[in-house]
N, C-alpha and C positions, 0 to 999 in steps of 0.2 A: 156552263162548264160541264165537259162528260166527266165526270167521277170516276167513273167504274171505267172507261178507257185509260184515262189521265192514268190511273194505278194500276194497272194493265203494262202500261207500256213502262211504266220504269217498273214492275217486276222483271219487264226484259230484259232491262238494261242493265240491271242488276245482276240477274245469274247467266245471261247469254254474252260469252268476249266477244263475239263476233259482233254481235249486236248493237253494241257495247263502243266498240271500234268503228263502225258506220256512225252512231249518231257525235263521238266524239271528232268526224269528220266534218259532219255538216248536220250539228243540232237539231237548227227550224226545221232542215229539210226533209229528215227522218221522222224526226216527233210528227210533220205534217201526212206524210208516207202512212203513219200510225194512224190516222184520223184523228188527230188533236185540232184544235182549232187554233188559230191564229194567233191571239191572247196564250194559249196553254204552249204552243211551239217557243212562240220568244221570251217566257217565262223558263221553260226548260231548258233555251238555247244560255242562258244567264247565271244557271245552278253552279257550285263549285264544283269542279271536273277534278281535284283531288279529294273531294269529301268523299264522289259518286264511285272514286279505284277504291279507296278505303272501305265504305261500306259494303261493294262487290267481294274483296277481297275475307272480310270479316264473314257478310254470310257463306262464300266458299270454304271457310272454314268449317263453318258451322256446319253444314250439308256433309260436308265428309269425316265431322266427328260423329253425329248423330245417325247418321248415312237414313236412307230411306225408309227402312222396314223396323225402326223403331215401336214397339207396342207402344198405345197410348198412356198416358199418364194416371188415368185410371184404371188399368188393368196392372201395371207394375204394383199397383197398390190392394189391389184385392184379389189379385194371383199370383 
């Protein structure tokens, strides 16, 4: 199992609709598109398709409260 692809491709899926919208068309086929393997495709093709808009949704929140050029957590504290 790739790891570091496997969590690659739903960072995609997560913050790209477009993206997003393709593999909620056709799961196995996109995940595979990704270089997932077989076993990680029909694992992925199987995930809850409203937990994956919820958690999309949540982190798009989150990106445009925090927005990009947030300073780090340790410089708000010692500047």
């Amino acid at each position: 199992m790739s790891s570091r692809t496997l969590e690659s491709y739903l960072a995609l899926i997560y913050t790209d609709a477009a993206a997003r919208a393709r593999f909620n068309a056709d799961p196995a086929g996109e995940a595979r598109l990704a270089g997932l393997s077989g076993e990680e495709s029909a694992a992925l093709a199987r995930c809850d398709r409203v937990g994956l808009e919820m958690a999309a949704a949540s982190f798009g929140h989150k990106r445009a409260r925090y927005g990009k050029r947030r300073r780090p957590w340790w410089r708000r504290v010692l500047w």
